[in-house]
C-alpha positions in Angstrom: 87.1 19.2 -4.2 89.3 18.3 -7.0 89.1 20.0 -10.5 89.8 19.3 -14.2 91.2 22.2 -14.8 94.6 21.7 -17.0 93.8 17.7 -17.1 93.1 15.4 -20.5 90.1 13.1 -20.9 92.9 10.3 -21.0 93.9 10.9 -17.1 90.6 11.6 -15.8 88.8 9.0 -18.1 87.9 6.4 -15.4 86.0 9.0 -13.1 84.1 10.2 -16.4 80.2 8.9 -17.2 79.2 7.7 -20.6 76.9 5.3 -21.7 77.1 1.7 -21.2 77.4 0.7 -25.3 79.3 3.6 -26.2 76.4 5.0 -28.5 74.9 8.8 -28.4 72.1 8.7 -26.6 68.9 8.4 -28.7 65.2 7.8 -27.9 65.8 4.2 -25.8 66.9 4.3 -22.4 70.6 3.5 -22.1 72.3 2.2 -18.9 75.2 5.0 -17.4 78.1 4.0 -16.3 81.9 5.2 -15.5 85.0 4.8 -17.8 86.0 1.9 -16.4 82.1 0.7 -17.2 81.0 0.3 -13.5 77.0 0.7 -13.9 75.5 4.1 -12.3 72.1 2.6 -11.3 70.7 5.4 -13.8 69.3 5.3 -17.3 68.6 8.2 -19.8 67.7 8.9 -23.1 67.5 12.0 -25.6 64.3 12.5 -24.9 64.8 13.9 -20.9 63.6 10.7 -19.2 65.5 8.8 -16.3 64.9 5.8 -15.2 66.6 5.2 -11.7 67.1 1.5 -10.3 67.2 3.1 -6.7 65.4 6.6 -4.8 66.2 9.7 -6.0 67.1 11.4 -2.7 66.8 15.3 -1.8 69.0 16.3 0.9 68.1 20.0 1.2 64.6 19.9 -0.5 63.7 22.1 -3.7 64.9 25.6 -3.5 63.8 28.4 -5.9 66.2 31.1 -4.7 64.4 34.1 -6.4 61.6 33.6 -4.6 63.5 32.0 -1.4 60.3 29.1 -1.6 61.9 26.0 -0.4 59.8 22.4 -0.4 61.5 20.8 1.8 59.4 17.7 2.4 56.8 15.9 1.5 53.9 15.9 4.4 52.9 12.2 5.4 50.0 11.0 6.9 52.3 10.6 10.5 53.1 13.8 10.0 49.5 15.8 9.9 49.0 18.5 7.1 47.9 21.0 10.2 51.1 20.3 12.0 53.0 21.6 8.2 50.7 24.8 7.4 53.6 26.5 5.3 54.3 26.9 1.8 58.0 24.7 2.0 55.7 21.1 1.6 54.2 19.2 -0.1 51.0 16.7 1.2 50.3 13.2 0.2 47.3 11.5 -0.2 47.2 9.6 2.6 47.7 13.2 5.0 44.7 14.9 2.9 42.2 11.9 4.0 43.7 12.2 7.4 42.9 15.4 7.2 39.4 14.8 6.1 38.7 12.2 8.1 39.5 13.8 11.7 37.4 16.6 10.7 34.2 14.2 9.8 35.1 12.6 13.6 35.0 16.1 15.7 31.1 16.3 14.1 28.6 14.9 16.7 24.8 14.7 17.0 23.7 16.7 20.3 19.9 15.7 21.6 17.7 16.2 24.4 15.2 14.7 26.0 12.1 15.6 28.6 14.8 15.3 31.4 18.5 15.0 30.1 20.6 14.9 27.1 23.7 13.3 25.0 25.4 13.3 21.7 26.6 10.6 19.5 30.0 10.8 18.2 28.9 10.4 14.2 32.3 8.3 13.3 32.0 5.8 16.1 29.3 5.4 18.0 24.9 4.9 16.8 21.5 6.5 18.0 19.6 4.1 19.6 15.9 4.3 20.0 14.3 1.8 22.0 11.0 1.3 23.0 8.8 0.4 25.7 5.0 -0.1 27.3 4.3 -1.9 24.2 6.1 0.1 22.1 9.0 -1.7 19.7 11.8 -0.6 17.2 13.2 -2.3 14.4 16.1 -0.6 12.1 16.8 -1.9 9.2 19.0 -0.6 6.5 17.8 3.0 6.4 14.5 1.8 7.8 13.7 2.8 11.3 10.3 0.9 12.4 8.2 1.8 15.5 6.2 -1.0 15.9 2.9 -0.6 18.7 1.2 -3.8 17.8 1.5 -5.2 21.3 0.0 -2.4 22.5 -3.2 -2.5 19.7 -3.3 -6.1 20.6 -3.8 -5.7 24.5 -6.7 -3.4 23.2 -8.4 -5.4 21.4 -8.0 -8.1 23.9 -9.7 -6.5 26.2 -12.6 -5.4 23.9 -12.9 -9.1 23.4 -13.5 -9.6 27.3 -15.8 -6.6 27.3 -18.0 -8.4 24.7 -18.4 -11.1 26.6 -18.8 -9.8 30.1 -22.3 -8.3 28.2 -23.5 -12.0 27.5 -22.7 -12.7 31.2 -25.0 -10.1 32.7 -27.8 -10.8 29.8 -27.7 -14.5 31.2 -27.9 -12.8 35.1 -31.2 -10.9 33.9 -32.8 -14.2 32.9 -31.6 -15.8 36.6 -32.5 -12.8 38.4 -36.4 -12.8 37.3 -36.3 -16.2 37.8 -35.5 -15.6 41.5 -38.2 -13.0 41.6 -41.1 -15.3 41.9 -39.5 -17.4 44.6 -39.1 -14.5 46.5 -43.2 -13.6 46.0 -43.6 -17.0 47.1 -41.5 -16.3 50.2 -43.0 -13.6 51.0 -46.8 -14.8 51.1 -45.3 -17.2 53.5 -43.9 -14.5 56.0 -47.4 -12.7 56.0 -49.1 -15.8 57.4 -46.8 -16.3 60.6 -48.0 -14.5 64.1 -44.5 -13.1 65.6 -44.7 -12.1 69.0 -41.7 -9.1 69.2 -42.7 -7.6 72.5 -40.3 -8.7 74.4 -38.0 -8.4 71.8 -38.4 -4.6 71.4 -38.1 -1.4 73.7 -40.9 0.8 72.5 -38.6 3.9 72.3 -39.6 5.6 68.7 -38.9 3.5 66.0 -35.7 1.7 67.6 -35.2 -1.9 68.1 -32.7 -3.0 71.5 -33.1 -6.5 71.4 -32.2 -9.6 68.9 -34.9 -10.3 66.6 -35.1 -14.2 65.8 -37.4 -15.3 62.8 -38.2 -18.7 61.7 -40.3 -18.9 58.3 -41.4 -15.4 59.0 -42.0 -12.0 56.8 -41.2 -8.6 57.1 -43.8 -6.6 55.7 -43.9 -2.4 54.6 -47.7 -2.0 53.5 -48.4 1.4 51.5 -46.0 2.7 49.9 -43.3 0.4 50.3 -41.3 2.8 51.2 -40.0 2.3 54.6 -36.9 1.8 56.1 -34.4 -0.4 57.9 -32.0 1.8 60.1 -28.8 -0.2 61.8 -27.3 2.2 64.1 -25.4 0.0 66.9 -21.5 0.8 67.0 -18.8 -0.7 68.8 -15.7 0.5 70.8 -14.0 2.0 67.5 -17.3 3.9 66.5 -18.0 1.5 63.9 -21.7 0.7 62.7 -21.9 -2.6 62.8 -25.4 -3.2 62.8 -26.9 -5.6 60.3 -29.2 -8.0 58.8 -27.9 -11.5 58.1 -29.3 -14.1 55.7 -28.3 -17.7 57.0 -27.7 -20.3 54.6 -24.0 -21.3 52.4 -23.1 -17.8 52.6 -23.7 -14.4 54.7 -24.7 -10.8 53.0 -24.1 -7.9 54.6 -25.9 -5.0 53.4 -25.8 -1.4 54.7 -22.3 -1.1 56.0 -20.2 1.7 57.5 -16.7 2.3 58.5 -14.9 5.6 60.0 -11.9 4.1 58.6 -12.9 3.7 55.0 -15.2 6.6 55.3 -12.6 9.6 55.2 -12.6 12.1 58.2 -14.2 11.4 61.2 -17.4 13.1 61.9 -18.4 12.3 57.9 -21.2 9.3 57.6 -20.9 8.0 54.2 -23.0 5.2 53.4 -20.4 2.7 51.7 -22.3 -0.9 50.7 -21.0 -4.0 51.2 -21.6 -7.6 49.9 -20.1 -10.6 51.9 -19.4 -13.5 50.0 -17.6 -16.9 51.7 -15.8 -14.4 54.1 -14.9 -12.2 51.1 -16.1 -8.3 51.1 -17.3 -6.8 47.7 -17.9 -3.0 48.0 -20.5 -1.0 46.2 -22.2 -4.2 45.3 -25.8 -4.6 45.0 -28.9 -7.2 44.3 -32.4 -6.1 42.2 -35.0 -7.8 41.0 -36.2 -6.4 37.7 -38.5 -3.4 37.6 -37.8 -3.0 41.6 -35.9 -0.6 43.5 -34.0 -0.9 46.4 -32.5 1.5 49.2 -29.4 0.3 50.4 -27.0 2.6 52.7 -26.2 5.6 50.5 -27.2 4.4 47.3 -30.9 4.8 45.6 -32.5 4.3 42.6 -30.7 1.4 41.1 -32.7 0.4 37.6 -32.9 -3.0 36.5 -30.5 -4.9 34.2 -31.8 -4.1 30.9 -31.3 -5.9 27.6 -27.5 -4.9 27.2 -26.8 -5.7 30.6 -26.9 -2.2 31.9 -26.3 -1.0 35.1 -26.9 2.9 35.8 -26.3 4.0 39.7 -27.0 7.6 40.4 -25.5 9.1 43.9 -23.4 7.1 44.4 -21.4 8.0 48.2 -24.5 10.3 49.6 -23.4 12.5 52.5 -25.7 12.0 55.4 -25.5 15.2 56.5 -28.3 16.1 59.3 -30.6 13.7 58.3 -30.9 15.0 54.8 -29.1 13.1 51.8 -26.7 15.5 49.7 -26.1 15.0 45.4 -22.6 14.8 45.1 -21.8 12.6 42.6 -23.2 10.2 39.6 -20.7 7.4 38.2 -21.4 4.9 35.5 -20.3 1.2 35.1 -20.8 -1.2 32.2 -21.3 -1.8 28.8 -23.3 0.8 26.7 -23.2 3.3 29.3 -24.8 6.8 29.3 -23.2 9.5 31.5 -24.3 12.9 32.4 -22.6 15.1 35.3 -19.7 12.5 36.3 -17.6 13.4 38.8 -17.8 17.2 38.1 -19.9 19.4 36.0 -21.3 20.0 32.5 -20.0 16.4 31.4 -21.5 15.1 28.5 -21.3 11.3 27.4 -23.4 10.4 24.1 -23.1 7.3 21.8 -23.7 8.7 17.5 -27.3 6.5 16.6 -25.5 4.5 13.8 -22.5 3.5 15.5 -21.6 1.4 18.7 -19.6 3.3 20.9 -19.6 5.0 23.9 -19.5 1.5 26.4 -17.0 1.3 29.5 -16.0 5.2 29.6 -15.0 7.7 32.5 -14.9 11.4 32.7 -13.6 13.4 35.4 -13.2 17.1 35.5 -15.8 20.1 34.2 -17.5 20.2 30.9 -15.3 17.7 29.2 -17.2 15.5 26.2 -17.0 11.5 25.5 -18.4 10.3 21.9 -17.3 6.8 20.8 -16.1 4.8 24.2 -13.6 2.4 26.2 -12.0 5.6 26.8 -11.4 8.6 29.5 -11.0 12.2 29.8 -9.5 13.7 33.0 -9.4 17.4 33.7 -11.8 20.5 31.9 -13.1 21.1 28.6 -11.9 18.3 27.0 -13.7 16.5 23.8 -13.2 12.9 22.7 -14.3 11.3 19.8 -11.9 8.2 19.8 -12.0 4.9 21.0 -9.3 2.7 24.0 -7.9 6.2 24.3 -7.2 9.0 27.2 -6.7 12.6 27.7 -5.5 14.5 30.8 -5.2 18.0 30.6 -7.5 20.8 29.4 -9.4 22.2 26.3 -7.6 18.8 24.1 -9.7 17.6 21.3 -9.5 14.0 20.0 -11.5 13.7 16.5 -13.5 16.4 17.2 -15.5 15.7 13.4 -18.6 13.9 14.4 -19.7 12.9 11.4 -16.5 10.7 10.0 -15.5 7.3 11.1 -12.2 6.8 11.3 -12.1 7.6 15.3 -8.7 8.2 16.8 -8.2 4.6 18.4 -5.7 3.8 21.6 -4.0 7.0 21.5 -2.9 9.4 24.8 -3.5 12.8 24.6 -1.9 15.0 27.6 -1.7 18.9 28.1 -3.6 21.2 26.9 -5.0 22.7 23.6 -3.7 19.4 21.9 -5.6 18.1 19.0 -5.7 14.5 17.1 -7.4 13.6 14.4 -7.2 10.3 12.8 -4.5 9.1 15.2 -3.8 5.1 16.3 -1.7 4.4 18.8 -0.4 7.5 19.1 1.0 10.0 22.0 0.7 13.5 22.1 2.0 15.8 25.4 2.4 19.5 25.9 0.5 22.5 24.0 -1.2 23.0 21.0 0.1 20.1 19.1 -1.7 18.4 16.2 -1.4 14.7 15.7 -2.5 12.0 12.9 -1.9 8.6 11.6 -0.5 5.7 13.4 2.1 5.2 16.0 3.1 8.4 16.2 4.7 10.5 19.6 4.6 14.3 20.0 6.0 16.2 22.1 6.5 19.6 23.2 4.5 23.0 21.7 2.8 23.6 18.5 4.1 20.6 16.2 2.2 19.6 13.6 1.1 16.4 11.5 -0.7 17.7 8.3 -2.9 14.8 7.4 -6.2 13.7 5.2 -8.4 10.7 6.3 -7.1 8.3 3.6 -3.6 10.1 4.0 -1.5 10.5 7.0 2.3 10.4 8.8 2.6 7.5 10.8 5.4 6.2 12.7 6.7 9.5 13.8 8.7 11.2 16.6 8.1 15.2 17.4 10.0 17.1 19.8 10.6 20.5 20.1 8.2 23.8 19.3 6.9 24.4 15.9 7.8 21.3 14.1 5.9 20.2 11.0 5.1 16.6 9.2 3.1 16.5 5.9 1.4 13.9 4.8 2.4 10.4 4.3 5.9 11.5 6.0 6.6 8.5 8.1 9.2 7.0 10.5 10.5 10.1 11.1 12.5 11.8 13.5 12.1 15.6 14.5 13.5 17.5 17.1 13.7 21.1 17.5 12.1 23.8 16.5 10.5 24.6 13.2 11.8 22.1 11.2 9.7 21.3 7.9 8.7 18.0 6.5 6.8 18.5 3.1 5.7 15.7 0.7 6.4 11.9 1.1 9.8 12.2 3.4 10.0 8.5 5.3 13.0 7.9 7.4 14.7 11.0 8.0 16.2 12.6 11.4 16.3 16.4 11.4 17.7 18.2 14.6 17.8 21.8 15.2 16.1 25.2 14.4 14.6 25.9 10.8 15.4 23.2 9.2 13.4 21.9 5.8 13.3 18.5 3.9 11.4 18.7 0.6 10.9 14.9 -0.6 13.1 13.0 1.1 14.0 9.5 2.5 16.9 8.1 4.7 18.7 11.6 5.3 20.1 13.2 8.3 19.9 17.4 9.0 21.5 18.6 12.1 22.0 22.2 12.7 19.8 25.6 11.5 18.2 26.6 8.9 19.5 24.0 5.9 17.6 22.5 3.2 17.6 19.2 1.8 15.4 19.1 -1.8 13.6 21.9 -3.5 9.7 22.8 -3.0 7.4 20.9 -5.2 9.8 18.5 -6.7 9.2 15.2 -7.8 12.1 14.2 -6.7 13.3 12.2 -3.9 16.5 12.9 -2.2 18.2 9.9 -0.7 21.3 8.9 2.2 21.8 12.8 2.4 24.0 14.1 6.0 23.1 18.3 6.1 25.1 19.2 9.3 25.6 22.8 10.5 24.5 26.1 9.5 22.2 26.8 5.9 23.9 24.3 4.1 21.6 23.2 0.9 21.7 19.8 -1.3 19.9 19.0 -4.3 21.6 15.4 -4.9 21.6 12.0 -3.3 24.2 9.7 -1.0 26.1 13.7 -0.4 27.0 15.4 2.9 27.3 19.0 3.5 28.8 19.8 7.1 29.8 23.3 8.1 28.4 26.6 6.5 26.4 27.9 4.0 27.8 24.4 1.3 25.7 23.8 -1.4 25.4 20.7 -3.4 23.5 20.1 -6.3 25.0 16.5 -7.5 25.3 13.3 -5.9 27.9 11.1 -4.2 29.7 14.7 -2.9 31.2 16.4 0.1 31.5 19.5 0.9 33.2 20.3 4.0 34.0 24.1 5.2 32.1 27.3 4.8 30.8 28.5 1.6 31.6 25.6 -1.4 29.8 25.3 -3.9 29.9 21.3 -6.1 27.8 21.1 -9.1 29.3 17.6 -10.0 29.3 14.1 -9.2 31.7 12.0 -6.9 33.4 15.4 -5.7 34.9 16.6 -2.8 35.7 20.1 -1.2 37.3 20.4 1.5 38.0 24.4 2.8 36.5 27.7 2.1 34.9 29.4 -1.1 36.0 26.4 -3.2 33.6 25.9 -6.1 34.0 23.1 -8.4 32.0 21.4 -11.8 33.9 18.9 -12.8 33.2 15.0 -11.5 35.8 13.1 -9.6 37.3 16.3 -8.8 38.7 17.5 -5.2 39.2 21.1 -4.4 40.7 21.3 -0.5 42.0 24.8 0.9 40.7 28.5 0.4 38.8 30.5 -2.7 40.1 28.3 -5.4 38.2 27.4 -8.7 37.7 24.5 -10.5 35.2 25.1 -13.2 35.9 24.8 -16.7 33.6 21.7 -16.9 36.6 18.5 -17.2 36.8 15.8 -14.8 39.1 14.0 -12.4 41.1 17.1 -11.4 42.9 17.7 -8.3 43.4 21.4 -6.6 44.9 21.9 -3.2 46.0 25.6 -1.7 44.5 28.9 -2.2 43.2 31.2 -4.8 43.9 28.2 -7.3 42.0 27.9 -10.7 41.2 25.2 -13.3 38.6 27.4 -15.9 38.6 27.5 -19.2 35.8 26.7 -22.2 37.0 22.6 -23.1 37.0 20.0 -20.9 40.3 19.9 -18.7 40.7 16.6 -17.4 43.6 15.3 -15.1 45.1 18.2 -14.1 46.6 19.3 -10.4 47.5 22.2 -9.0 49.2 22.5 -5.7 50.2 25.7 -4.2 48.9 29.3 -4.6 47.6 31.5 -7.3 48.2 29.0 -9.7 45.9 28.6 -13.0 45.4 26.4 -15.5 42.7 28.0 -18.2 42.4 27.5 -21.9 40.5 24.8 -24.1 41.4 21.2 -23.4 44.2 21.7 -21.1 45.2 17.6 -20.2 47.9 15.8 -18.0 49.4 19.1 -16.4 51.2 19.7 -12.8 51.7 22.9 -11.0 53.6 22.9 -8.1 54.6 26.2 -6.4 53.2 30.1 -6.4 51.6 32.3 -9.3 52.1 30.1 -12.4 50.3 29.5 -15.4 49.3 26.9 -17.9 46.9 27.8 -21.2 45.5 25.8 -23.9 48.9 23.0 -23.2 49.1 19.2 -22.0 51.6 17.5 -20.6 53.3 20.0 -18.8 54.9 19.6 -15.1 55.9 23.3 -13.7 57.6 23.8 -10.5 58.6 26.8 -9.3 57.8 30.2 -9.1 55.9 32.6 -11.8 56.3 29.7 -14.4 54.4 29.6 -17.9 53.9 27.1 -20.4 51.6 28.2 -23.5 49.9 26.1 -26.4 52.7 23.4 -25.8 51.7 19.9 -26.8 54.1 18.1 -25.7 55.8 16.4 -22.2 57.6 18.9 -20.6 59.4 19.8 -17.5 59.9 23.6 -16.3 61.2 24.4 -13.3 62.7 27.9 -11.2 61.3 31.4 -11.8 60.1 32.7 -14.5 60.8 30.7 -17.4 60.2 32.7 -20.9 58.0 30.7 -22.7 59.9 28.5 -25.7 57.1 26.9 -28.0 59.6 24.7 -29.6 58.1 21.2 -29.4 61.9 19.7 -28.9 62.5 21.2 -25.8 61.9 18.9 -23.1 63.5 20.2 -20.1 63.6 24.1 -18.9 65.2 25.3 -15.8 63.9 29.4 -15.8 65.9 32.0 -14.0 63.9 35.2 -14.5 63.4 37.8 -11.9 59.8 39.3 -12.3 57.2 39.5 -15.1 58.7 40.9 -18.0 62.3 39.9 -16.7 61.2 36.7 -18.0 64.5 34.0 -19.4 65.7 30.6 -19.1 69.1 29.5 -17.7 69.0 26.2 -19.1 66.9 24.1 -22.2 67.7 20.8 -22.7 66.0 19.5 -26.4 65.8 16.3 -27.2 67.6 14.0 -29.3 66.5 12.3 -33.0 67.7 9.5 -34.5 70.7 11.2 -35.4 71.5 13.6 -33.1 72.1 13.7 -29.5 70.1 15.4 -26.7 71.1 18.8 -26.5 71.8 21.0 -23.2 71.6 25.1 -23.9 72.4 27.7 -21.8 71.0 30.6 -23.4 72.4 33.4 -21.8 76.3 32.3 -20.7 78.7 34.8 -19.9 81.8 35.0 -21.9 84.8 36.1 -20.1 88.9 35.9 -21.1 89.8 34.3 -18.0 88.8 32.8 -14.4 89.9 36.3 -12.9 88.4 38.2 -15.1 85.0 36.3 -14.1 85.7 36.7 -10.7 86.1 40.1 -11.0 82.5 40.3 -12.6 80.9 38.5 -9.9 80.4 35.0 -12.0 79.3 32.9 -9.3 81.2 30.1 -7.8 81.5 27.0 -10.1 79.2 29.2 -12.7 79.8 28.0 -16.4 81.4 31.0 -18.5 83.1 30.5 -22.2 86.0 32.7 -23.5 86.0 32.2 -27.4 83.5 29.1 -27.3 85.4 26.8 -24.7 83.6 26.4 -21.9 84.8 26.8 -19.0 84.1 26.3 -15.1 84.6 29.5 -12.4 86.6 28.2 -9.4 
């Protein structure tokens, strides 16, 4: 490398740089160029600024050699901040919301179902919840709608036909009395015919072997009326198929009996039969009113009364040794009574000032019907609800007599269930509680607090302990002992312990995290709680990961254990705490609390505090702090440096300082003493510890009249080059001997 030494300015003057107008610098930007005035690209002024027409290019990075830190690159998005986890780079902004975004994506929603289970990938993929059996879903916005009015409508439909299935068997009444005194006038006609039937008959008891032919003829019981017509003539397949037939445009069979329909051979049970135009209706039969009739197995069938009711009692008699055996009673029709259906200790009853209890079946033992359309299968069940059924034992269904509002085409299936107040609703397992409308539950002990005027509708419960309050609706719980206090629409919570106190449109996945605080009128909105006793008091925020807490709005916290008390935030790490708005804190135990706004801190054990508001200040790097009143504008890049009660200051390096200085700065290396003069406007430090605290270069600026100023505080004065060999001046170092300055080769 060639040298100046022993040369003049006049031979070396073409490879020298000066300004391009041949001025001292001063406070406007002036173009540099060579001797010969070839233009550098580069502009300066006296006031440390540069203004270069190209990039400024680092070959070897940024090396503080005191403290052997070397930033060697700046980490891009491409490259991936966990791929550079040192202390030689520095991130941009596009690898920090890399960074934040691939840790939102690894989050997913796990579920589970009766049978089965999946998760939903929460960057890329949605829950669906479809329904079915009448059941329909609508989402909109942050709306999820369970819709079951198909199903209410087939309901009502049906009550509809009942209705007027009742004005078809009043109108049958009137027909059927009609009939009654043809069939008087038939009758005197029989009793005055002479039938001859000894031929006819084989006088073997009371049995008839032959074929008995009448024309305009009567059959006659005199008494009691109480005698009998037995068929007993089988064919090949041991079927009876004895009968009496009725000629005319169709043929009645009546007293009919088949092994094959009857169950196990060996059994006679009486089934009855009518035949209409070739067509076979079973358990049919014909009365006149105020008569009785004995037909096969049945007795003891009552007239049609005013509402058209039909009451048959033992129904499917064994005929067991000639003696009839009770084993069952079964009613059919509108405004039926029941007692002892198809079990025992069954109890059917209709309130005297309402109209229930029509078109109802109970099977099991002491189970309880009030109200009606509706049927209980299994033990010690009681209904008070209307188009609705329960399977299972000990389930109640509006068990309060005395109030109106039934529970209305719901399911009930388990045991120990309970519904009050419930539409359309399904509830399965034990010991859940179920209210309002269109609501499922599922599982053990899940609750739906509810009044009569106010109730959750539009619900989904899964899981073991779960808990709705009132007017919560279109909700989604899973889990067990999650909490749903005050008016909370449209929220999904997932997981163990979980509590939302007023809120609408949120999602909590995980244990034991809260969304709200108790008794609060309040509504928290758009909220995302995911992990483990995470806590938000705010709107539109998320807190994923452990133990956050969030007590503003529009906010992230992201990590274990941070802590954002401000609005549009975002912190990213561990232990991270910040106040201020607009302010992100990413990386472990920093601070960021001295109230300002819109700072920046990234690295560990960082800290922005302080009594004034500092505003646009970052920090990168570790144990770095900014703290005084109204600290503004500042950078610190690098390890343990300081800023207090300054602006406009831009440290990088190692153990740096910078106090009450007001104006723009540039400090760079290890630490710098601290020079208060407002002129200096560039400081290169080159201390070795705290205490050992100096600068090796300050450059002031320049006024009007003078010209920016370089100072090396400490230079070395030797005689000679060998004398500063001999004392260890480093290579190229600058040294003086009597004021010139000189270079070390």
């Amino acid at each position: 490398m060639a040298n100046l030494t022993n040369k003049l300015i006049s031979e070396t003057y073409p490879s020298l740089l000066k300004t391009s107008n041949n001025e001292p610098l001063s406070s406007s930007l002036v173009l540099i160029t060579d001797g010969d005035g070839n233009d550098a690209g580069i502009k300066i002024d006296n006031t440390g600024n540069l203004d270069a027409s190209n990039k400024i290019t680092f070959g070897q990075g940024i090396v503080d050699k005191a403290s052997n830190v070397d930033v060697s690159k700046f980490v891009t998005q491409a490259d991936g901040i966990d791929n550079n986890n040192n202390d030689t780079s520095i991130p941009t902004s596009a690898a920090v919301k890399e960074l934040v975004r691939t840790s939102v994506t690894a989050q997913d929603l796990d579920f589970r179902g009766d049978s089965g289970s999946g998760d939903v990938d929460l960057d890329s993929e949605t829950f669906d919840i479809t329904g079915s059996n009448g059941l329909s879903t609508t989402a909109l916005n942050n709306t999820l709608v369970i819709d079951g009015s198909t199903l209410e409508t087939a309901i009502n439909t049906n009550t509809s036909d009942i209705s007027t299935n009742t004005s078809n068997i009043s109108t049958n009444t009137t027909n059927i009395s009609t009939n009654a005194t043809n069939i008087q006038n038939n009758a005197d006609e029989i009793a005055q015919q002479q039938i001859d039937i000894d031929s006819k008959v084989s006088k073997s008891g009371d049995r008839m072997t032959g074929d008995l032919t009448m024309s305009d003829a009567n059959i006659s019981f005199q008494g009691t009326q109480t005698g009998n017509i037995l068929l007993n003539s089988f064919d090949t397949q041991n079927n009876n198929v004895g009968r009496i037939a009725f000629q005319g445009d169709s043929e009645q069979f009546i007293g009919f009996k088949s092994n094959s329909e009857a169950g196990q051979p060996g059994t006679s049970i009486y089934q009855n039969r009518v035949l209409t135009n070739g067509n076979f209706q079973r358990n049919s039969a014909f009365s006149t009113q105020n008569d009785k009739i004995f037909i096969g197995g049945i007795d003891s069938i009552q007239n049609l009364g005013s509402y058209g009711q039909i009451k048959i009692e033992n129904l499917s008699k064994s005929f067991v040794s000639g003696t009839l055996n009770d084993s069952a009673i079964i009613s059919l029709g509108a405004f039926t009574q029941v007692t002892n259906n198809q079990g025992t200790g069954n109890l059917m009853s209709r309130p005297s000032d309402q109209n229930f209890n029509y078109s109802s079946f109970a099977v099991g033992d002491q189970n309880q019907i009030i109200a009606g359309d509706s049927a209980v299968i299994g033990a010690s069940n009681e209904l008070n609800a209307q188009n609705s059924l329960v399977v299972g034992s000990s389930n109640l269904a509006n068990p309060d007599t005395a109030n109106t509002n039934k529970t209305f085409a719901s399911i009930i299936s388990g045991s120990q269930n309970q519904s009050k107040y419930a539409r359309t609703g399904i509830v399965t397992g034990f010991n859940n509680f179920i209210g309002g409308r269109n609501n499922i539950v599922g599982g053990q002990n899940n609750l739906n607090t509810i009044t009569e005027s106010l109730s959750p509708n539009n619900n989904i419960v899964s899981g073991t302990d779960n808990e709705i309050y009132a007017d919560s609706s279109s909700n989604i719980l899973s889990g067990t002992r999650n909490q749903l206090y005050d008016v909370s629409p449209s929220n999904i919570v997932s997981g163990v312990d979980n509590t939302v106190h007023r809120g609408q449109s949120n999602l909590v996945i995980g244990n034991t995290n809260t969304l709200g605080v108790a008794a609060s009128t309040t509504t928290r909105v758009n909220n995302l709680l995911a992990g483990l006793n995470n806590n938000v008091v705010g709107n539109a925020s998320a807190a994923i990961g452990n133990q956050n807490f969030i007590s503003s709005n529009n906010s992230l916290a992201l990590g274990q254990e941070n802590v954002i008390s401000s609005l549009r935030s975002l912190a990213l790490g561990y232990q991270n705490t910040t106040n201020g708005n607009n302010s992100v804190v990413v990386g472990y135990s920093n601070e960021m609390t001295s109230g300002g706004n819109n700072n920046i801190i990234i690295g560990a054990r960082n800290a922005n505090t302080g009594t004034g508001q500092n505003t646009e200040n970052y920090i990168f790097g570790e144990n770095q702090i900014i703290n005084g009143t109204n600290c503004v504008n500042n950078i610190l890049n690098g390890r343990d440096s300081s800023i207090s009660s300054s602006k406009n200051q831009a440290l990088y390096g190692y153990g740096l300082t910078a106090s009450q200085i007001n104006t723009e700065r540039v400090t760079t290396g290890t630490h710098c003493a601290n020079n208060t003069n407002s002129d200096v406007a560039f400081v290169v430090g080159g201390g070795t510890s705290v205490g050992s605290q100096q600068n090796a270069i300050e450059v002031y600026k320049g006024t009007g009249t003078t010209d920016n100023q370089v100072v090396i505080p400490r230079i070395q004065e030797f005689a000679n080059n060998a004398d500063a060999v001999t004392a260890g001046l480093q290579l190229y170092a600058l040294y003086h001997t009597a004021g010139d300055l000189k270079v070390r080769i």
